[in-house]
C-alpha positions in Angstrom: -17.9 -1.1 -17.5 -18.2 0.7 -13.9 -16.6 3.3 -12.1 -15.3 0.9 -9.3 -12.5 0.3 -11.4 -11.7 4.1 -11.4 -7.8 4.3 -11.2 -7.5 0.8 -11.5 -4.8 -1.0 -14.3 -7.3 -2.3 -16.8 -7.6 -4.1 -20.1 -9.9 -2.7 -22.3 -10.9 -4.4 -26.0 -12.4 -2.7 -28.2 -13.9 -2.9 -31.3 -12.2 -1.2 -34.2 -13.5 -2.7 -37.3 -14.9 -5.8 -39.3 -13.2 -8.6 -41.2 -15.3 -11.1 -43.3 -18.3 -10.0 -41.3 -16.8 -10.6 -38.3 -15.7 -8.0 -35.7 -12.0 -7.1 -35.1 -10.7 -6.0 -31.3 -8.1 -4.7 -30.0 -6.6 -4.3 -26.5 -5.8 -1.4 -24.8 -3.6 -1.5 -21.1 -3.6 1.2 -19.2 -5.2 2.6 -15.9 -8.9 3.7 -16.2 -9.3 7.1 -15.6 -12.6 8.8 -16.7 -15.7 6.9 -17.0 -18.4 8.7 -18.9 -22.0 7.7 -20.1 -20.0 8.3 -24.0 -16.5 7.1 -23.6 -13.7 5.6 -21.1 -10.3 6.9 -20.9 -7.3 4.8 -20.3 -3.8 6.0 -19.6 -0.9 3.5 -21.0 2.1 3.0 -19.1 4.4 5.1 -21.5 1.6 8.3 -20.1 -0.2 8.8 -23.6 -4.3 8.9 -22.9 -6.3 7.1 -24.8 -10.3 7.9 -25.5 -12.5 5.1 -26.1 -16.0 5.6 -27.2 -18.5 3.4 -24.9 -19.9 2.1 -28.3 -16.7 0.7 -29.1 -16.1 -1.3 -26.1 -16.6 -5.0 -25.4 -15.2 -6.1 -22.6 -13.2 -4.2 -19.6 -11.6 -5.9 -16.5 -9.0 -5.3 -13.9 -5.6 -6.4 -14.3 -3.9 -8.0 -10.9 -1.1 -6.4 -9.9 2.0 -7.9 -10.9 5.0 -8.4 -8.6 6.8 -4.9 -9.7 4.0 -3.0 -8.7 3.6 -5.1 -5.2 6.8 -4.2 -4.2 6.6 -0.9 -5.4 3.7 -0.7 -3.0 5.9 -2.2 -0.6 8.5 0.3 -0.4 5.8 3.1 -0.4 4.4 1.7 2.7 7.5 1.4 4.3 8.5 4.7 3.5 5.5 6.1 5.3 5.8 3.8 8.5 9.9 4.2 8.8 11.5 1.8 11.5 14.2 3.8 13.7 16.6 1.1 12.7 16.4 -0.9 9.8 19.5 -3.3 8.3 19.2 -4.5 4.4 19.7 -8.0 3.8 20.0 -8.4 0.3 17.1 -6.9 -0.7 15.1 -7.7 2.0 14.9 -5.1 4.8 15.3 -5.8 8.2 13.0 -3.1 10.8 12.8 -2.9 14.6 11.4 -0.1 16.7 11.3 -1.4 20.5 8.5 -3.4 19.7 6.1 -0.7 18.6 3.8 -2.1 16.0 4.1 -5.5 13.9 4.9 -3.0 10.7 8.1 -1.2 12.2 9.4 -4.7 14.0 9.6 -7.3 11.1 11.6 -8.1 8.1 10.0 -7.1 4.3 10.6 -9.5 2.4 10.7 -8.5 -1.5 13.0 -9.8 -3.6 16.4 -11.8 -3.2 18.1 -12.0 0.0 21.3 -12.4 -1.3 22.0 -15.5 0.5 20.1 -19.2 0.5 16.4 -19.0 2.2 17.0 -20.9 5.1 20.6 -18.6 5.8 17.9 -15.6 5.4 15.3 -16.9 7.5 18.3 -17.9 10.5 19.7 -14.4 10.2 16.0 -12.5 10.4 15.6 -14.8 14.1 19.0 -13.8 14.8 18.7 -10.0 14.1 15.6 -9.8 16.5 16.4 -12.0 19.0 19.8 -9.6 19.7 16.8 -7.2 20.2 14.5 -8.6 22.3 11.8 -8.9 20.0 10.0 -11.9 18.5 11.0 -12.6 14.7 8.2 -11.9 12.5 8.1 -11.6 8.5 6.1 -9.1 6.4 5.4 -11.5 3.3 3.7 -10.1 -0.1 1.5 -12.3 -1.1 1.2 -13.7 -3.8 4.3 -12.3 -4.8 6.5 -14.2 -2.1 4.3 -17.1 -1.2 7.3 -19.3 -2.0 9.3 -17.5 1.1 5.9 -17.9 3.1 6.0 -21.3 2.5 9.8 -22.0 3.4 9.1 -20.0 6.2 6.1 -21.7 7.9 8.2 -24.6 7.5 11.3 -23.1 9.4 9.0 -22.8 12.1 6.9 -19.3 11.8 3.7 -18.9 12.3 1.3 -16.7 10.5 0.4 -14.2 13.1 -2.1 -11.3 10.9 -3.3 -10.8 7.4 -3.3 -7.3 6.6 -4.8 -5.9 3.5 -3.5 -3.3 1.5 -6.5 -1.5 -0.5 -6.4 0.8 -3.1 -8.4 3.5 -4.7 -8.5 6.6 -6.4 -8.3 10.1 -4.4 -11.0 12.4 -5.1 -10.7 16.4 -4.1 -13.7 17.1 -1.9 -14.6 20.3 0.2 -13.3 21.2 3.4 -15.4 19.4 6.9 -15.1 22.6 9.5 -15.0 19.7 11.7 -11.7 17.9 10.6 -8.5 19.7 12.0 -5.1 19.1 10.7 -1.8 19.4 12.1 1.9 18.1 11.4 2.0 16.5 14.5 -0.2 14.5 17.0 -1.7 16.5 19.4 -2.2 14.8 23.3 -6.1 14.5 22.3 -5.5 12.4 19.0 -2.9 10.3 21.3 -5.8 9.7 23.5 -8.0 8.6 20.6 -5.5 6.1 18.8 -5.7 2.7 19.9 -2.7 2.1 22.3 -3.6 4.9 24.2 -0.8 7.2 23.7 2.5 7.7 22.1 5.4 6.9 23.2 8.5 8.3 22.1 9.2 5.5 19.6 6.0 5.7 18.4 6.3 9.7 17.6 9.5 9.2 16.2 7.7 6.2 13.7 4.5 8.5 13.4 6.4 12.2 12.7 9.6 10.5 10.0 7.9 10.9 7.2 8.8 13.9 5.3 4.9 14.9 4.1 2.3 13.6 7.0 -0.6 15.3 8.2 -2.4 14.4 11.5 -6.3 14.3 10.9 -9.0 15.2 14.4 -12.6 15.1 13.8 -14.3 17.5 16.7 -17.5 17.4 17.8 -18.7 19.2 20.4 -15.0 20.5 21.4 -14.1 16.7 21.6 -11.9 14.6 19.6 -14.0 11.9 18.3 -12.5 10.0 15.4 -8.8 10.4 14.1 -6.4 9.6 10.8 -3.0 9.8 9.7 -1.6 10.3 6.1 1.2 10.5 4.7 2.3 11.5 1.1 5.0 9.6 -0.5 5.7 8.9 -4.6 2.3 10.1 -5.8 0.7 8.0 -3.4 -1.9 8.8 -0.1 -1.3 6.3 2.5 -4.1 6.6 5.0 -3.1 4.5 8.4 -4.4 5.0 12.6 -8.2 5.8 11.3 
């Protein structure tokens, strides 16, 4: 039982009684959230809480992510990196932004295309080849390791691994160092890693409807920036 699993889907079984001498469980699904030295408190998916006293419980360990959530997660992070021009291909989504970031310039894949894999895979070369741009995939995995799979044998490489991590947000006090702002300022452009933003890049940065601009200042200098961007109860924290 630990607090690293804070806001995390769990299992819990617990003990709720005795048969023959022998000890009867139960399981409880849910998300833990509240770990105390007396009790744990898991909230089931239909939103009722449930208290469990620490006596009571046996075992507790993290459930994976299934595919719904994955592509839930997905579409959140899409939502708060928005390509200027995206095209839907069944329900796969096609993005390019002049180039600007792997994220904004490569099909999502979740779900069915709507058409046979290898027709998908032709018309995701095609769409960014019109453009100029190299044809990459964004692939869920392990959610969509049989596209990853089709498509390493059409030819695509795997490029990145990028890692989407999770945790629960936690109020804390205000740094008289940290400024905020709905849009980035020429010092945190001169902080972020390509050195600037161009216009596509503000356009990418500033779509969301909630995002907030983060400056930590030192001295009068910018030393260390963030972005984040609110979107369907979730925090996504990106350009740290």
């Amino acid at each position: 039982m630990t607090a690293d699993l804070l806001g995390h889907r769990v299992v819990l079984r617990r003990r709720v009684g005795s048969r023959d001498g022998r000890p009867v469980f139960a399981d409880i699904l849910g998300r833990l959230t509240e770990v105390a030295d007396d009790a744990v408190v898991i909230r089931r998916d239909d939103g009722t809480m449930v208290t469990v006293p620490a006596a009571e419980v046996h075992r507790l360990r993290p459930v994976p992510p299934g595919r719904t959530e994955i592509f839930a997660l997905e579409r959140v992070a899409n939502a708060g990196w928005p390509a200027p021009e995206t095209e839907p291909l069944g329900e796969w989504l096609l993005r390019a932004g002049e180039g600007w970031t792997r994220r904004a310039n490569s099909a999502l894949v979740l779900g069915d295309p709507g058409c046979p894999l290898p027709e998908a895979l032709a018309r995701v070369r095609t769409f960014y080849e019109r453009r100029g741009l190299p044809p990459r995939l964004a692939v869920p995995l392990p959610a969509m390791a049989a596209v990853d799979h089709a498509a390493q044998r059409a030819g695509f490489r795997h490029d990145v691994v990028t890692e989407v991590l999770v945790a629960p947000a936690r109020p804390a006090p205000p740094d008289p160092d940290l400024r905020l702002a709905p849009r980035p300022d020429a010092d945190w452009a001169a902080v972020y890693q390509n050195r600037g933003v161009p216009p596509v890049a503000a356009g990418i940065l500033t779509g969301p409807p909630v995002v907030i601009f983060g400056s930590l200042v030192l001295d009068g200098t910018t030393v260390a920036i963030g972005r984040a961007v609110v979107d369907s109860g979730w925090v996504g924290v990106a350009a740290v």
